[in-house]
Residue frames as qw, qx, qy, qz and C-alpha x, y, z in Angstrom:
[[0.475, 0.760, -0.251, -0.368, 61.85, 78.83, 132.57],
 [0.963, 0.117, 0.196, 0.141, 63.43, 76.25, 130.30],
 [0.465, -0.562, 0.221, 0.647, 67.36, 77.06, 129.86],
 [0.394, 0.189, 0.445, 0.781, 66.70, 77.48, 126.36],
 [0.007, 0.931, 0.302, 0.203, 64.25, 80.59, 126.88],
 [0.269, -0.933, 0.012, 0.240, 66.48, 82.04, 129.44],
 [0.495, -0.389, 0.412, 0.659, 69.68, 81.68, 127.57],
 [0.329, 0.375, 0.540, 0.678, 67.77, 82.96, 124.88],
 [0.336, -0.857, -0.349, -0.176, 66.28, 86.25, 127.18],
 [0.518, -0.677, 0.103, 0.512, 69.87, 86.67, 128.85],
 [0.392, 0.863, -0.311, 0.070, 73.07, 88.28, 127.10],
 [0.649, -0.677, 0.326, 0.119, 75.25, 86.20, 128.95],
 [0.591, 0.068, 0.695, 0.403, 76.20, 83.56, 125.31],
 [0.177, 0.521, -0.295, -0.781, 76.23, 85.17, 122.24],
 [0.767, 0.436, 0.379, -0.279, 74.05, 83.89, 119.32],
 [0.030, 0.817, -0.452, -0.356, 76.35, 84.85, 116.67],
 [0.202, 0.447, -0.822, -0.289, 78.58, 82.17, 116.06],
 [0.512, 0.152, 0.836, -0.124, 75.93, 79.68, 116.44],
 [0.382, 0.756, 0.102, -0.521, 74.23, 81.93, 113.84],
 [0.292, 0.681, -0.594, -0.313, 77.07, 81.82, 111.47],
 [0.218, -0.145, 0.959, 0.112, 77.85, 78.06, 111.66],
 [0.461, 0.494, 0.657, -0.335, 74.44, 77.84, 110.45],
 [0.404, 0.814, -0.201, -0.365, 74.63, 80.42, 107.40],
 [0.034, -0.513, 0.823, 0.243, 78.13, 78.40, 106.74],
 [0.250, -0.234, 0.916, 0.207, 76.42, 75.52, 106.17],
 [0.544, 0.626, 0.539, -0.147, 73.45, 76.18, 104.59],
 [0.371, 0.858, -0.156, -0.319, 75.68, 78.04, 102.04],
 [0.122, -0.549, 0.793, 0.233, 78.20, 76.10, 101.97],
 [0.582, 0.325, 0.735, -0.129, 75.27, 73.15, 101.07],
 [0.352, 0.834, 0.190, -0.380, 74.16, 75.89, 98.40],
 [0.022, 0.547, -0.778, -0.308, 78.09, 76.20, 96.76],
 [0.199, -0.163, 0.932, 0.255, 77.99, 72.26, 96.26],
 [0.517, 0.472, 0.714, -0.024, 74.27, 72.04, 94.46],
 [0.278, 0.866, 0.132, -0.395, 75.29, 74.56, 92.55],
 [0.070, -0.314, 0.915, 0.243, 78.92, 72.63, 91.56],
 [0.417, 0.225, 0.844, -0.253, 76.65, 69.77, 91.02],
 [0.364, 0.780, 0.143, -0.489, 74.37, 72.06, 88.94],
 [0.152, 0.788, -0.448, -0.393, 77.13, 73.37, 86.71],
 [0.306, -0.403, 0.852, 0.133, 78.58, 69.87, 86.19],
 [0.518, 0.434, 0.732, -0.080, 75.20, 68.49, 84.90],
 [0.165, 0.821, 0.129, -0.532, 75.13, 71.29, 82.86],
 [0.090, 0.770, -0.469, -0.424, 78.11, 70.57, 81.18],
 [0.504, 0.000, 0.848, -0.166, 76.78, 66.91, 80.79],
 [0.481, 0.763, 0.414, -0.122, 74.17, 68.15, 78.71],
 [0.476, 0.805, -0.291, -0.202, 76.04, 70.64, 76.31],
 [0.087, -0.394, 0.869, 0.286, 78.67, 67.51, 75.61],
 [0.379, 0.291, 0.874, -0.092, 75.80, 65.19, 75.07],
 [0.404, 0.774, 0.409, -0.265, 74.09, 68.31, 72.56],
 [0.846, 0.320, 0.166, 0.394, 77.45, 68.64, 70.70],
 [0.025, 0.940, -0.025, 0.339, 78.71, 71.13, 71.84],
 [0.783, -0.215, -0.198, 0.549, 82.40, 69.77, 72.79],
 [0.373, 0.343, -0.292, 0.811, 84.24, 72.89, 73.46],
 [0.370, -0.533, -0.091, -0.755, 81.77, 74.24, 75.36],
 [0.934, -0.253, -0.172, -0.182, 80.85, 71.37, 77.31],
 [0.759, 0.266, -0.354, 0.477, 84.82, 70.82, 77.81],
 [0.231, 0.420, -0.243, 0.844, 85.26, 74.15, 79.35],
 [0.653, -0.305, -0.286, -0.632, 82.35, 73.80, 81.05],
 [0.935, -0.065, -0.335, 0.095, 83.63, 70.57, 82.96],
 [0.613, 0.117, -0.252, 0.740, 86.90, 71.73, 83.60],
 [0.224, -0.507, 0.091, -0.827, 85.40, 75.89, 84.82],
 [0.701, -0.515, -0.282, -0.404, 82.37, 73.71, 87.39],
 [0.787, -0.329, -0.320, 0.412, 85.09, 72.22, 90.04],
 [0.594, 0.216, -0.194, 0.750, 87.17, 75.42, 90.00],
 [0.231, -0.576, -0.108, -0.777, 84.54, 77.91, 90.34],
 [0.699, -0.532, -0.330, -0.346, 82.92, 75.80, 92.77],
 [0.708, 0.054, -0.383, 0.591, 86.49, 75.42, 94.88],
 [0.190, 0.142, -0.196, 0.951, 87.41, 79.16, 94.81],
 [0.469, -0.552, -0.239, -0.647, 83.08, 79.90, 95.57],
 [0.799, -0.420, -0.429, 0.030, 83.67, 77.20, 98.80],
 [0.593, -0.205, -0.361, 0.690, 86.90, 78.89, 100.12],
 [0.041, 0.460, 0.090, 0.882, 85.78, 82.29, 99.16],
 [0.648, -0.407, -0.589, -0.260, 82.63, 81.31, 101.36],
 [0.788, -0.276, -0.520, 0.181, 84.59, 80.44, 104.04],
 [0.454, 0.224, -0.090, 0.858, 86.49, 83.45, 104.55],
 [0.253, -0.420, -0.072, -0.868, 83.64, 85.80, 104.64],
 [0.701, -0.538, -0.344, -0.316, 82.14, 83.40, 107.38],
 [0.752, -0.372, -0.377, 0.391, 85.15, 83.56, 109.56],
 [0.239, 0.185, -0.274, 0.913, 85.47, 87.12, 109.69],
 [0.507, -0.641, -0.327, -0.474, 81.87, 87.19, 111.03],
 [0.823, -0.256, -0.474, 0.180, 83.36, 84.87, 113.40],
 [0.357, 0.313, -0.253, 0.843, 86.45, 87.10, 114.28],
 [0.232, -0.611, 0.133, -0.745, 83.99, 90.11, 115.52],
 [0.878, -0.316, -0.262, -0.246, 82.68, 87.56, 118.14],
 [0.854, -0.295, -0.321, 0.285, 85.32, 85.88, 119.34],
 [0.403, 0.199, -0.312, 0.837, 87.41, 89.12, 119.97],
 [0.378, -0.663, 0.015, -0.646, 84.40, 90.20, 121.91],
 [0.825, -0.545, -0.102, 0.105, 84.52, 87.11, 124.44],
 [0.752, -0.251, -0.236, 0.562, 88.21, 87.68, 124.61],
 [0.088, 0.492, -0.189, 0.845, 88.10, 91.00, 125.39],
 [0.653, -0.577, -0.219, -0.438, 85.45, 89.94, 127.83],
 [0.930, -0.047, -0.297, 0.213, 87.98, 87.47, 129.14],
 [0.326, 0.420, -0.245, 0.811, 90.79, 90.42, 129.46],
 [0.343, -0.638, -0.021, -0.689, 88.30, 92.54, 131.23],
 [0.771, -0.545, -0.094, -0.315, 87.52, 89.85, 133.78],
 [0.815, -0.069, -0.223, 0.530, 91.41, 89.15, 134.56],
 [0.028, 0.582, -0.083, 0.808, 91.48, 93.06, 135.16],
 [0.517, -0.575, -0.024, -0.634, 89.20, 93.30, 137.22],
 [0.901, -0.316, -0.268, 0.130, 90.41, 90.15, 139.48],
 [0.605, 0.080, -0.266, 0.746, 94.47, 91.95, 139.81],
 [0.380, -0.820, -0.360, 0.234, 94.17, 94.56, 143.04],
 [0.514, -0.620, 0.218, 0.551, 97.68, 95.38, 142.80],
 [0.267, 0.893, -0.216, -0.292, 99.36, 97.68, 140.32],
 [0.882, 0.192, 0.036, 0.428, 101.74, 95.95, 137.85],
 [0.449, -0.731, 0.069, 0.510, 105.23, 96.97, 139.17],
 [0.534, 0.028, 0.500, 0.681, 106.23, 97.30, 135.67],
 [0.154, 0.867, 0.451, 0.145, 103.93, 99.86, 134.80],
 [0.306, 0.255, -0.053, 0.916, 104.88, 103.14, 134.66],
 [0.101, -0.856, -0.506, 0.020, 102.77, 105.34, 136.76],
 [0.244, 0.463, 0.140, 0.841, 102.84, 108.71, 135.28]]
């Protein structure tokens, strides 16, 4: 088997955050042609006389497109979160499971 079938047949690596880094940047691609978008937009209604419009318009396309990029980001690193607190719980587990001896600090009830 080629390692990418079997690491894609095991559970050993999670898919997840390869998953997300993907979504992140095909959305995050999506945010900036849509800044882009907005900006042309407001190209055209200054150019069709419509200064105020076109003003606000100009000045609204970077901000939205700021608070859409960080907003973005946010919602892709709590994906992230669930993930990485699974490997490090995984991580926890497998430093259990290595200590034989009872921590003397423990209380044993």
């Amino acid at each position: 088997m080629t390692p990418l079938v079997q690491r894609m047949l095991s559970f050993e690596h999670l898919l997840g955050p390869s998953l997300v880094r993907i979504v992140y940047y095909v959305g995050a691609a999506i945010i900036v042609l849509a800044g882009a978008g907005a900006l042309l937009t407001a190209i055209f209604t200054l150019a069709g006389g419509n200064i105020g419009g076109g003003f606000v318009q100009l000045i609204a396309a970077p901000a939205v497109c700021a608070a859409a990029f960080v907003y973005w980001r946010f919602m892709c690193e709590l994906f992230m979160l669930a993930f990485l607190a699974y490997e490090r719980l995984g991580e926890i587990r497998n430093l259990l499971a290595g200590a034989s001896a009872p921590d003397p600090d423990y209380p044993q009830f």
